[in-house]
mmJSON file of the N, C-alpha and C atoms, coordinates in Angstrom:
{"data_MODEL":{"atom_site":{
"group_PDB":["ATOM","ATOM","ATOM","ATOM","ATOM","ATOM","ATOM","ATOM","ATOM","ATOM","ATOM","ATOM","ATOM","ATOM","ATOM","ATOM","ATOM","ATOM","ATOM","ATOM","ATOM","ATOM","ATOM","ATOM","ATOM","ATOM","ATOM","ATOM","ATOM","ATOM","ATOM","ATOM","ATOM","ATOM","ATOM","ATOM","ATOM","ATOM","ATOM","ATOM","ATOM","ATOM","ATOM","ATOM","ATOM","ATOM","ATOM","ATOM","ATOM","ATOM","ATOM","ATOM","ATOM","ATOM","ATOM","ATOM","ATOM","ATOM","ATOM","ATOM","ATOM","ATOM","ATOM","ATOM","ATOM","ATOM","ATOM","ATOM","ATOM","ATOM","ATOM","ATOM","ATOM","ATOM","ATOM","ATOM","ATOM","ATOM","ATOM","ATOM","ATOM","ATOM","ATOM","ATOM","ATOM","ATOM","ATOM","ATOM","ATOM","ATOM","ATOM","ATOM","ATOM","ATOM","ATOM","ATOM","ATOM","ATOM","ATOM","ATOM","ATOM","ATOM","ATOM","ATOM","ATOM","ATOM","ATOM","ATOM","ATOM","ATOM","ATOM","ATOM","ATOM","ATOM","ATOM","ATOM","ATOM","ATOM","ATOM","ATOM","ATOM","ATOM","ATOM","ATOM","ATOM","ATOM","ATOM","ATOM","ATOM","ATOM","ATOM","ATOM","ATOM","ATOM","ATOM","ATOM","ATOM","ATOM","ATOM","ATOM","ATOM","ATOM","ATOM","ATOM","ATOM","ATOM","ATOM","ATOM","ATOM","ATOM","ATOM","ATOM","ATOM","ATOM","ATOM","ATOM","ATOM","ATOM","ATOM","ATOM","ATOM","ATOM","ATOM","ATOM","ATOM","ATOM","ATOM","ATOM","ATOM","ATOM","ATOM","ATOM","ATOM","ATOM","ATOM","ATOM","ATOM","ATOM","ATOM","ATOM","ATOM","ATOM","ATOM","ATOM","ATOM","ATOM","ATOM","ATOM","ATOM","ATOM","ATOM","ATOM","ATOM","ATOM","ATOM","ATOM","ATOM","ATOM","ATOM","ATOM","ATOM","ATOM","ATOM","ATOM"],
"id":[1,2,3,4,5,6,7,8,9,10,11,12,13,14,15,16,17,18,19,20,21,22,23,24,25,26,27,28,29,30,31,32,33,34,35,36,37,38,39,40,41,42,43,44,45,46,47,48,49,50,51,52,53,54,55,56,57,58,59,60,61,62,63,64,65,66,67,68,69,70,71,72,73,74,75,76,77,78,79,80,81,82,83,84,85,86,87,88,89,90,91,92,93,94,95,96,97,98,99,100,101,102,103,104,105,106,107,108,109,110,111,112,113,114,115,116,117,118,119,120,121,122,123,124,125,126,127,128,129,130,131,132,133,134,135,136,137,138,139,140,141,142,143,144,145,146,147,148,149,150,151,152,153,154,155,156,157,158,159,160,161,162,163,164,165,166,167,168,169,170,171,172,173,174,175,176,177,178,179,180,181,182,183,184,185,186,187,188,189,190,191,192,193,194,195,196,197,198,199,200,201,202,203,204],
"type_symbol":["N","C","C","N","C","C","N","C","C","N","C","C","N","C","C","N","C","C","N","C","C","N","C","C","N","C","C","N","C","C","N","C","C","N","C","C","N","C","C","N","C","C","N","C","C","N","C","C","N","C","C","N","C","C","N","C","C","N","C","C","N","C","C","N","C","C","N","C","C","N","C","C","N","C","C","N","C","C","N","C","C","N","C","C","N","C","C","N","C","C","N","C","C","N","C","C","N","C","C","N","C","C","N","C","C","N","C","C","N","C","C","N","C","C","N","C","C","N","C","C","N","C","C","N","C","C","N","C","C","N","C","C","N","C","C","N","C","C","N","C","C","N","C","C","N","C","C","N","C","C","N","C","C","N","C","C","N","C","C","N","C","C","N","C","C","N","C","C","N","C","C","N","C","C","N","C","C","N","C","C","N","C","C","N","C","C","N","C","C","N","C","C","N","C","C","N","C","C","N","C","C","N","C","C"],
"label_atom_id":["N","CA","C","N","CA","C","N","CA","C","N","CA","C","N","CA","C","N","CA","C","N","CA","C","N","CA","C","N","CA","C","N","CA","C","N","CA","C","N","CA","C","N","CA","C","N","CA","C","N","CA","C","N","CA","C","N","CA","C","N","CA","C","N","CA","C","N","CA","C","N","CA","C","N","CA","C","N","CA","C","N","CA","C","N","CA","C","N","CA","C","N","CA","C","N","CA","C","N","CA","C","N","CA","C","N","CA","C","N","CA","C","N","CA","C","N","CA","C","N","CA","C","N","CA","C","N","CA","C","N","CA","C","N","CA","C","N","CA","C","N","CA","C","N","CA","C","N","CA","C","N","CA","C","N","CA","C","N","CA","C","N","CA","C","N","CA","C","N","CA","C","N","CA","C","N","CA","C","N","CA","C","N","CA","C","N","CA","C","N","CA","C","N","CA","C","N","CA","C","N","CA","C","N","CA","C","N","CA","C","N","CA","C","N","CA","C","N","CA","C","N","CA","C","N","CA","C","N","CA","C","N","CA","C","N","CA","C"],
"label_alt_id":[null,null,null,null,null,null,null,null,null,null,null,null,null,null,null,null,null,null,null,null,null,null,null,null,null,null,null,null,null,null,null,null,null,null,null,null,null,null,null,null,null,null,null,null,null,null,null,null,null,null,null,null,null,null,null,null,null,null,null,null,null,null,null,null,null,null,null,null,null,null,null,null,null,null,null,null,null,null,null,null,null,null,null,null,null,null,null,null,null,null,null,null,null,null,null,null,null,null,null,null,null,null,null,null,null,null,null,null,null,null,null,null,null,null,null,null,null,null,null,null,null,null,null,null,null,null,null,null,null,null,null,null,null,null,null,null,null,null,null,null,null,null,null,null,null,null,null,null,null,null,null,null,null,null,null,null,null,null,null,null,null,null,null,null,null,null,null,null,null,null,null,null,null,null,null,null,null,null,null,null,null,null,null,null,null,null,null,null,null,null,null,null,null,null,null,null,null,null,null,null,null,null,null,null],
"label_comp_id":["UNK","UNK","UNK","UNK","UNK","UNK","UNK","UNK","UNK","UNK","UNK","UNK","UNK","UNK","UNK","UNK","UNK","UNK","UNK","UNK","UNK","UNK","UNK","UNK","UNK","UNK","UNK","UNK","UNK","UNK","UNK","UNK","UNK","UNK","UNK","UNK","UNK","UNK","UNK","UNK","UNK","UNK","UNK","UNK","UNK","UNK","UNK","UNK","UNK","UNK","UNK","UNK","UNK","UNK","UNK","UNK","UNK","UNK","UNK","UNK","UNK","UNK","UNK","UNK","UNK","UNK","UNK","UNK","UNK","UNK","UNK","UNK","UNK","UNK","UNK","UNK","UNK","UNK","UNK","UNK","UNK","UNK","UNK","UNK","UNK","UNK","UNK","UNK","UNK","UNK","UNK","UNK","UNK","UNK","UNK","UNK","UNK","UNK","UNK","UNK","UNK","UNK","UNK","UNK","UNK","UNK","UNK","UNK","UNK","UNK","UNK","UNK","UNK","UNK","UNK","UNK","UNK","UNK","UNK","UNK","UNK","UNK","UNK","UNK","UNK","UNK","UNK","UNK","UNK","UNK","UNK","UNK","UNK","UNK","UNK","UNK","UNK","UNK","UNK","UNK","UNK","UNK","UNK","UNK","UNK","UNK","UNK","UNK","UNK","UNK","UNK","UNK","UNK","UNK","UNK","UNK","UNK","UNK","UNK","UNK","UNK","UNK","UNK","UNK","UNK","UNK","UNK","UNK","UNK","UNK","UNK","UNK","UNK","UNK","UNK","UNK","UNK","UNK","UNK","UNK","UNK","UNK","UNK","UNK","UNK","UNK","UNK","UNK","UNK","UNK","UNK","UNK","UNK","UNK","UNK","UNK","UNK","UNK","UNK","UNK","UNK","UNK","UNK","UNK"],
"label_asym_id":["A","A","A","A","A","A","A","A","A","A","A","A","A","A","A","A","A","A","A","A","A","A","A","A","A","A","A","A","A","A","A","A","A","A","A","A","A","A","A","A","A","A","A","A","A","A","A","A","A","A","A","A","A","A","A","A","A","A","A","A","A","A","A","A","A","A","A","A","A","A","A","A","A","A","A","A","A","A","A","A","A","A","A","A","A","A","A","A","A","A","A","A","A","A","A","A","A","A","A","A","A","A","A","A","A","A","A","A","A","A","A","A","A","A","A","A","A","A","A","A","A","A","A","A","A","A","A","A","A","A","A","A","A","A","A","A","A","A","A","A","A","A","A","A","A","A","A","A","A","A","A","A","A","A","A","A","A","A","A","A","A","A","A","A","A","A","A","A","A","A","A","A","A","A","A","A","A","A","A","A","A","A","A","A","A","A","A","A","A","A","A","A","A","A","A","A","A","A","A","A","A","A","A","A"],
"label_entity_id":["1","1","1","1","1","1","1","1","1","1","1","1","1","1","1","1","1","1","1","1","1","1","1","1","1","1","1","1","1","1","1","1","1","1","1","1","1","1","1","1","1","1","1","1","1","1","1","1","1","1","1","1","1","1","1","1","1","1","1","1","1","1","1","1","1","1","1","1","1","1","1","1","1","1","1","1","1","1","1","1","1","1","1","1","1","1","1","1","1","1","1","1","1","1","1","1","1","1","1","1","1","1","1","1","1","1","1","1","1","1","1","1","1","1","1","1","1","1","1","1","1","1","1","1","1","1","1","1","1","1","1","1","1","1","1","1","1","1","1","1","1","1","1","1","1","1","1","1","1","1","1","1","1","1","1","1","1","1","1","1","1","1","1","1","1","1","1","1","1","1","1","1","1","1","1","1","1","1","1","1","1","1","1","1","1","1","1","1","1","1","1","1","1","1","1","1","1","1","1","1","1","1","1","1"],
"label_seq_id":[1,1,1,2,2,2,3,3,3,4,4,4,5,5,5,6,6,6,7,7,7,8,8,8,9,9,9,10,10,10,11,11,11,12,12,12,13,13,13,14,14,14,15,15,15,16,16,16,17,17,17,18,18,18,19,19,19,20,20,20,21,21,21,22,22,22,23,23,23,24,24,24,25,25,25,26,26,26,27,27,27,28,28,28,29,29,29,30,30,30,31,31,31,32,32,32,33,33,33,34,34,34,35,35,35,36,36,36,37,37,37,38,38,38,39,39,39,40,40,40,41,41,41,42,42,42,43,43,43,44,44,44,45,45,45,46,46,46,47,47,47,48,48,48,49,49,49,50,50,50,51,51,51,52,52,52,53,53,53,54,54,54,55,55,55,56,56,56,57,57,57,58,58,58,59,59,59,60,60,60,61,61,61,62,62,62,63,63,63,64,64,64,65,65,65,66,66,66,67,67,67,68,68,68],
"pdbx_PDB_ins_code":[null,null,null,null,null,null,null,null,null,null,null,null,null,null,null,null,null,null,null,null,null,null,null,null,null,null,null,null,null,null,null,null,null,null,null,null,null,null,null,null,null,null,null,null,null,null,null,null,null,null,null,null,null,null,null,null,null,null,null,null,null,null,null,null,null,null,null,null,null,null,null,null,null,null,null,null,null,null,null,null,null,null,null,null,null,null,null,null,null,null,null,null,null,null,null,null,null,null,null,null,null,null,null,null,null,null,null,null,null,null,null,null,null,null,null,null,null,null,null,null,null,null,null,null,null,null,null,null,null,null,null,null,null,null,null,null,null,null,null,null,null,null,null,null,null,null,null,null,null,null,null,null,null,null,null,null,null,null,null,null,null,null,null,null,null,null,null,null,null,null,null,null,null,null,null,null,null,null,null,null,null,null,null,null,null,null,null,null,null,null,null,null,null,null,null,null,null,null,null,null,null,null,null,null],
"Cartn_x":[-5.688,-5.345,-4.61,-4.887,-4.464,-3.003,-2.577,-1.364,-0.247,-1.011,-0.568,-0.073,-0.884,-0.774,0.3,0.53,1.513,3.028,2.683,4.196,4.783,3.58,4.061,3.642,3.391,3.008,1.9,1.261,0.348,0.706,-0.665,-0.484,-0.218,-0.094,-0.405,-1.86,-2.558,-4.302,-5.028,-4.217,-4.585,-3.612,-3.021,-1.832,-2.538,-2.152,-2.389,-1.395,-2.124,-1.649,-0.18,-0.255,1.805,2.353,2.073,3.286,2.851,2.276,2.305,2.984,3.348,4.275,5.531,5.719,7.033,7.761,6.904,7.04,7.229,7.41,7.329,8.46,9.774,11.38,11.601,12.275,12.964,14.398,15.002,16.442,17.781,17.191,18.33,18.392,17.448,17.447,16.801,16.791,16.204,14.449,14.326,13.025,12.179,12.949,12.244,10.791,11.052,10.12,8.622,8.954,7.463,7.144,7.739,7.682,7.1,7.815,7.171,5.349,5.24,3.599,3.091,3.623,2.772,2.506,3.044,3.222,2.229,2.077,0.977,0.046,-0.297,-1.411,-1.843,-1.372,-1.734,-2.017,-1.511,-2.206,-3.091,-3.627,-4.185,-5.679,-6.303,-7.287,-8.155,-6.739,-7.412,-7.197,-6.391,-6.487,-7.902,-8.331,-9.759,-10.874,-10.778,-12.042,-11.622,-10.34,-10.275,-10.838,-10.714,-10.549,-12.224,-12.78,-14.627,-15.334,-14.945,-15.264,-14.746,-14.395,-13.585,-14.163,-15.834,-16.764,-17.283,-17.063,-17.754,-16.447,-15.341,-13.981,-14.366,-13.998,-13.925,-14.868,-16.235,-17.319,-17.262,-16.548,-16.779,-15.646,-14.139,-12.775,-13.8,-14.531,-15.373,-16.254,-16.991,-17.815,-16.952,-16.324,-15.55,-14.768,-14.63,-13.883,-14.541,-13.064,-14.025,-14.078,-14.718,-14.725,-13.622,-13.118,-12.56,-11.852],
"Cartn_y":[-10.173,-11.026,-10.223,-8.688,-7.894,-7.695,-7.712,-7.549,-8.767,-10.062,-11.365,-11.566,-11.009,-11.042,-10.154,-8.969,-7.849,-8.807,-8.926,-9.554,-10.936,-11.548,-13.369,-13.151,-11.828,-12.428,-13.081,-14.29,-14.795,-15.14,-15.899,-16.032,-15.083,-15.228,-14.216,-14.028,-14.777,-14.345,-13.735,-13.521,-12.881,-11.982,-11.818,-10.634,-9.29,-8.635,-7.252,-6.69,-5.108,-4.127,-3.695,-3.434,-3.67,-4.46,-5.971,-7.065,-6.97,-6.439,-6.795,-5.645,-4.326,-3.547,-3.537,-4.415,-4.87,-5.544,-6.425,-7.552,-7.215,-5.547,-5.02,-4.705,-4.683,-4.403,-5.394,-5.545,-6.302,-6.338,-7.704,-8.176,-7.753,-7.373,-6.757,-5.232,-4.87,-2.897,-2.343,-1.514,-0.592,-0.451,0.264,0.226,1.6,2.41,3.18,4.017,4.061,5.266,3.937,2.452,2.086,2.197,1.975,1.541,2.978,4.149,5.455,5.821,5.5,5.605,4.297,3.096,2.404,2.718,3.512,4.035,4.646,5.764,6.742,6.248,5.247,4.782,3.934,3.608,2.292,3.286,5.161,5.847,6.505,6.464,7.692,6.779,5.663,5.382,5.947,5.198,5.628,7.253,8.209,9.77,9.659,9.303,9.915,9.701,8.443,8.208,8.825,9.304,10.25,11.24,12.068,13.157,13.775,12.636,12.915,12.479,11.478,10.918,11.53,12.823,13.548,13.465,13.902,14.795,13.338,12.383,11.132,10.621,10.644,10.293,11.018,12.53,13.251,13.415,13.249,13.088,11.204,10.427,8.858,9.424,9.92,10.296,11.584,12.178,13.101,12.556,11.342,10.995,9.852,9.936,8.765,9.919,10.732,11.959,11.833,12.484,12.688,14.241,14.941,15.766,16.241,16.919,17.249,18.529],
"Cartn_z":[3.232,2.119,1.036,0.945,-0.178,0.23,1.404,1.628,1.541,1.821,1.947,0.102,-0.845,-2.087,-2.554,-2.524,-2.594,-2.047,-0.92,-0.376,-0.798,-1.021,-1.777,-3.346,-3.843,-5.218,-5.985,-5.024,-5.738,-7.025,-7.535,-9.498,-9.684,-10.902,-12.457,-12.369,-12.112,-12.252,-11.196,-9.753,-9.125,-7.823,-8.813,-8.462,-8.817,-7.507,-7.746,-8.814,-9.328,-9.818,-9.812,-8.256,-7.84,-7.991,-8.091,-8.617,-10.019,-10.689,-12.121,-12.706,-11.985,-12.157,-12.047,-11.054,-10.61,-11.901,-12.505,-13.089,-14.673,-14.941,-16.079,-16.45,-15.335,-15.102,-15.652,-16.749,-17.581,-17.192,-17.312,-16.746,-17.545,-18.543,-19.822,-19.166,-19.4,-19.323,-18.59,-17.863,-16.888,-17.235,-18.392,-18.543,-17.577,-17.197,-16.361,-17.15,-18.592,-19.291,-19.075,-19.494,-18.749,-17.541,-16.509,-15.274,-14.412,-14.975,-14.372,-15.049,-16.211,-16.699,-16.413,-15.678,-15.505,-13.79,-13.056,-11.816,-11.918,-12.593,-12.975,-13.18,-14.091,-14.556,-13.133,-12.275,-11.423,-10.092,-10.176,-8.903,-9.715,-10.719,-10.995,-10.616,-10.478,-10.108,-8.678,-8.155,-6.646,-6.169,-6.782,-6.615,-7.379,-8.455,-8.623,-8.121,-7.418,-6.572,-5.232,-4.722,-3.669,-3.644,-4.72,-5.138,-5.262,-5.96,-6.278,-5.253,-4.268,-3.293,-1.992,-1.931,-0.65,0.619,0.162,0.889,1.82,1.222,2.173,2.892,2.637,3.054,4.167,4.339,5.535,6.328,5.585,6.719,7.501,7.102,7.748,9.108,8.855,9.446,10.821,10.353,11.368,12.547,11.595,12.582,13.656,13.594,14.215,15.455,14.864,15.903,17.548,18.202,19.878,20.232,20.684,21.098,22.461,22.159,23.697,23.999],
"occupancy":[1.0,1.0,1.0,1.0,1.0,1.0,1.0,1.0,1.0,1.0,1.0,1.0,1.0,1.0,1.0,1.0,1.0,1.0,1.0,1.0,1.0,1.0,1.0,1.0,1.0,1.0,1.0,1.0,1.0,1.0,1.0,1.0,1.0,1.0,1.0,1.0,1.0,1.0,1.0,1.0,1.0,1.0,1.0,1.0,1.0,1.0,1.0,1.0,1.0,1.0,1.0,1.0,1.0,1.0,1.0,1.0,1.0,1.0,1.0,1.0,1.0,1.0,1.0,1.0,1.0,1.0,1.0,1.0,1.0,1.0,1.0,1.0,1.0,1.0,1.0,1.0,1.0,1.0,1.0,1.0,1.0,1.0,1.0,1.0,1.0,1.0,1.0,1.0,1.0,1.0,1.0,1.0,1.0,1.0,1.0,1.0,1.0,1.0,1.0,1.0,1.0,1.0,1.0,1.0,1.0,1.0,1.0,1.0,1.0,1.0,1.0,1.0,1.0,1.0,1.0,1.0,1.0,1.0,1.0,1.0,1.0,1.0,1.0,1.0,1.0,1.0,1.0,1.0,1.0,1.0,1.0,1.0,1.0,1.0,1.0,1.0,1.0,1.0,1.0,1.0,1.0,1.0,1.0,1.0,1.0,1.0,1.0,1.0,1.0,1.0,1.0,1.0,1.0,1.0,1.0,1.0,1.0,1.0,1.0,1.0,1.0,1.0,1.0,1.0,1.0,1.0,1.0,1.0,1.0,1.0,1.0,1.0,1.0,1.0,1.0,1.0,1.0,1.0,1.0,1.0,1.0,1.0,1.0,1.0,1.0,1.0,1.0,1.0,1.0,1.0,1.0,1.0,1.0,1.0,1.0,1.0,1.0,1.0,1.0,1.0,1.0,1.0,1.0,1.0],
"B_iso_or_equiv":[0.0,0.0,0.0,0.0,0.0,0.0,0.0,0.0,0.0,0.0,0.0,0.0,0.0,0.0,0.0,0.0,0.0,0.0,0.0,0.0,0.0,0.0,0.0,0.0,0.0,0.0,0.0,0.0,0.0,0.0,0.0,0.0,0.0,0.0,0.0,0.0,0.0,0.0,0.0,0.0,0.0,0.0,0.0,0.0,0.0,0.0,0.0,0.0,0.0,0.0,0.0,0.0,0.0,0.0,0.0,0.0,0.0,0.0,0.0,0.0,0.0,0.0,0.0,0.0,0.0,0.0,0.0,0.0,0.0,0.0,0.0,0.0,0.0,0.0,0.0,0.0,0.0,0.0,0.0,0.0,0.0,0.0,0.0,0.0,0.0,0.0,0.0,0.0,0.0,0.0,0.0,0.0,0.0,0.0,0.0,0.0,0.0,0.0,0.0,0.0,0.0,0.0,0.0,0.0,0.0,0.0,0.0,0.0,0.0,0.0,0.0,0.0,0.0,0.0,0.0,0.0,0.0,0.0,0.0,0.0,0.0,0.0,0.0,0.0,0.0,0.0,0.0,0.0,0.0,0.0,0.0,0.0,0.0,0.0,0.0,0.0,0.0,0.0,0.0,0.0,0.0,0.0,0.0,0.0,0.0,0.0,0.0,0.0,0.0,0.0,0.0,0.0,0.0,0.0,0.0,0.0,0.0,0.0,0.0,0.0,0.0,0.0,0.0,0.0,0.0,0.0,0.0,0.0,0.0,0.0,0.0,0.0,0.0,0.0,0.0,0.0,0.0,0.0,0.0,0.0,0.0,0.0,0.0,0.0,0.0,0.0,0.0,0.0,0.0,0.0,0.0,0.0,0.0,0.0,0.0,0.0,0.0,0.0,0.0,0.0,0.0,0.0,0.0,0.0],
"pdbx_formal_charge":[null,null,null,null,null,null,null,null,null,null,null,null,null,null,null,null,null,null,null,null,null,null,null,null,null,null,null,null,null,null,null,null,null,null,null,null,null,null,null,null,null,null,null,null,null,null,null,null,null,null,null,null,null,null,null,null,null,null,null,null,null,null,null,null,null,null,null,null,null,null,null,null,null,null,null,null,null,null,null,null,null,null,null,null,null,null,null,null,null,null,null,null,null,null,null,null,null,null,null,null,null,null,null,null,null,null,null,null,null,null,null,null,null,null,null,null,null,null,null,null,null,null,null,null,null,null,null,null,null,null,null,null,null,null,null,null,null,null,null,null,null,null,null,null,null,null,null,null,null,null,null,null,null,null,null,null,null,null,null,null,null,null,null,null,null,null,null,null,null,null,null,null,null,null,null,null,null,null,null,null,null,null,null,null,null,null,null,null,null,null,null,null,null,null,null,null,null,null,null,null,null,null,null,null],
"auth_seq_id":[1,1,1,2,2,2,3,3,3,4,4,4,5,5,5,6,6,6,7,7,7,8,8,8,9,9,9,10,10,10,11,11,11,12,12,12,13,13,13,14,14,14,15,15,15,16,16,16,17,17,17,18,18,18,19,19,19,20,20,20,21,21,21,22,22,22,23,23,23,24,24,24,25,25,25,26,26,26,27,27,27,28,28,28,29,29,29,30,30,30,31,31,31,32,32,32,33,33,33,34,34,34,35,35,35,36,36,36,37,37,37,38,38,38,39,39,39,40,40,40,41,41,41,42,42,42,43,43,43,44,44,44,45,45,45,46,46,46,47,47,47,48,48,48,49,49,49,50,50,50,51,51,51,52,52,52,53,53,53,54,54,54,55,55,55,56,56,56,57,57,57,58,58,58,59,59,59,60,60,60,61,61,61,62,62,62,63,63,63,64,64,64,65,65,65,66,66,66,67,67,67,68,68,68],
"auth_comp_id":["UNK","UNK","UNK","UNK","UNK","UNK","UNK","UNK","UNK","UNK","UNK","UNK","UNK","UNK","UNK","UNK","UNK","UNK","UNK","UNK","UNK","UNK","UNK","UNK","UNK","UNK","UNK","UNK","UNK","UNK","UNK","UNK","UNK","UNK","UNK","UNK","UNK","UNK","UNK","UNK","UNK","UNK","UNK","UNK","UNK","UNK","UNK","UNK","UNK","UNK","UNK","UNK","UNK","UNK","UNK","UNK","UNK","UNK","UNK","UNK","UNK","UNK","UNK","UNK","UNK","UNK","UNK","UNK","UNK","UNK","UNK","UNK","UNK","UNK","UNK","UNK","UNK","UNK","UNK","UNK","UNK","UNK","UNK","UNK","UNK","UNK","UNK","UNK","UNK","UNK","UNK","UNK","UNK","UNK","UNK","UNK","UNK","UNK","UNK","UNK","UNK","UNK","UNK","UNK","UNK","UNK","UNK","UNK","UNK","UNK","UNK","UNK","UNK","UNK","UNK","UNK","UNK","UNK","UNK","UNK","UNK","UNK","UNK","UNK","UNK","UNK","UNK","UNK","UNK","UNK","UNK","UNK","UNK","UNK","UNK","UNK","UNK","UNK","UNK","UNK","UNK","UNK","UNK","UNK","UNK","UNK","UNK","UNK","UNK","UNK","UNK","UNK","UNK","UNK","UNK","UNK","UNK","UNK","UNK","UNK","UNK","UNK","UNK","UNK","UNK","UNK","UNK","UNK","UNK","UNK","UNK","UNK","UNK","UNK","UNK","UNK","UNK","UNK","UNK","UNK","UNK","UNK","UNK","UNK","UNK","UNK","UNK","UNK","UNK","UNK","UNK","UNK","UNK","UNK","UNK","UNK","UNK","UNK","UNK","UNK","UNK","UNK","UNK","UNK"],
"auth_asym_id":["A","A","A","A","A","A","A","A","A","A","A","A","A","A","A","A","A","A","A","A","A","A","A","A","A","A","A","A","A","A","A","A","A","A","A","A","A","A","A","A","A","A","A","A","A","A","A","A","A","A","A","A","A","A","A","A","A","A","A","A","A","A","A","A","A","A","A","A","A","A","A","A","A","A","A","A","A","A","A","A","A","A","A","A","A","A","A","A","A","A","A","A","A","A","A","A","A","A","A","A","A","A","A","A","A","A","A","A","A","A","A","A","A","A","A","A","A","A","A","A","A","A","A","A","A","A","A","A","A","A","A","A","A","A","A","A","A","A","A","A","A","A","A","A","A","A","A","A","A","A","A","A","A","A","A","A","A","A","A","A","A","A","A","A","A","A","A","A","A","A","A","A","A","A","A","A","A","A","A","A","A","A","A","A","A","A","A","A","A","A","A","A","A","A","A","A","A","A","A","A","A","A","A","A"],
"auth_atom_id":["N","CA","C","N","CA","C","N","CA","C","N","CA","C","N","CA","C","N","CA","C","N","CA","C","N","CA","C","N","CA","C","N","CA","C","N","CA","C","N","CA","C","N","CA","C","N","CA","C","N","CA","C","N","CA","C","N","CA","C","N","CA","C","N","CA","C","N","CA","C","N","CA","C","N","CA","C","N","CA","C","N","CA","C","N","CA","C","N","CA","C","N","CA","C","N","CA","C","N","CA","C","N","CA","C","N","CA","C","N","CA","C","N","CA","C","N","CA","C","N","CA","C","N","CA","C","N","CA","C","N","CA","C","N","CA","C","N","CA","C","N","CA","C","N","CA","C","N","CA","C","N","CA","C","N","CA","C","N","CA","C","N","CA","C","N","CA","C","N","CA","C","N","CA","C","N","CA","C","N","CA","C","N","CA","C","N","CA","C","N","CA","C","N","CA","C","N","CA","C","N","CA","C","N","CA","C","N","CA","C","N","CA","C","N","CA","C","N","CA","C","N","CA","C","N","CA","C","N","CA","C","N","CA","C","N","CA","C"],
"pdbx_PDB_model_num":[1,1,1,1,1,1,1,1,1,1,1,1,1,1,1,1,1,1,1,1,1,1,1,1,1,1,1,1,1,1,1,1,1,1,1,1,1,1,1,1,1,1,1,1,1,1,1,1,1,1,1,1,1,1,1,1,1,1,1,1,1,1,1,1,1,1,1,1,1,1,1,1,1,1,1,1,1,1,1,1,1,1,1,1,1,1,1,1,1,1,1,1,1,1,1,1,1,1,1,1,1,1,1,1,1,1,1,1,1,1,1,1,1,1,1,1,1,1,1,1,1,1,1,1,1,1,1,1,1,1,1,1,1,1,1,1,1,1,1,1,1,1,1,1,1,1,1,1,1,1,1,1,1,1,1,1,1,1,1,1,1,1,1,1,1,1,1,1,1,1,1,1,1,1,1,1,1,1,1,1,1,1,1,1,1,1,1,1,1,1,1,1,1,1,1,1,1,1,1,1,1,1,1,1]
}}}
């Protein structure tokens, strides 16, 4: 469904993060100085729960491993 939303948009009330970034490019002017800190601001979530959350990431990617 998260992808079905990204690609059609959805509302305004339940549009992801990425179409509401998209949606910050204004038709007059480029706008890049928002559009790059709202980039930032919209990865820096999920790098920090990567980041503090590593040790369970790579142990789920392990146990799933095959030996051979």
């Amino acid at each position: 469904m998260l992808v079905a939303l990204v690609v059609l948009g959805g509302t305004q009330n339940v549009a992801p993060l990425t179409v509401k970034l998209a949606s910050l490019k204004g038709s007059l002017e480029s706008g890049w100085h928002i559009l790059s800190a709202g980039a930032f601001i919209t990865m820096a979530l999920p790098l920090f729960v990567f980041l503090f959350l590593q040790k369970y990431f790579v142990k789920g990617i392990l146990s799933g491993a095959v030996k051979g």
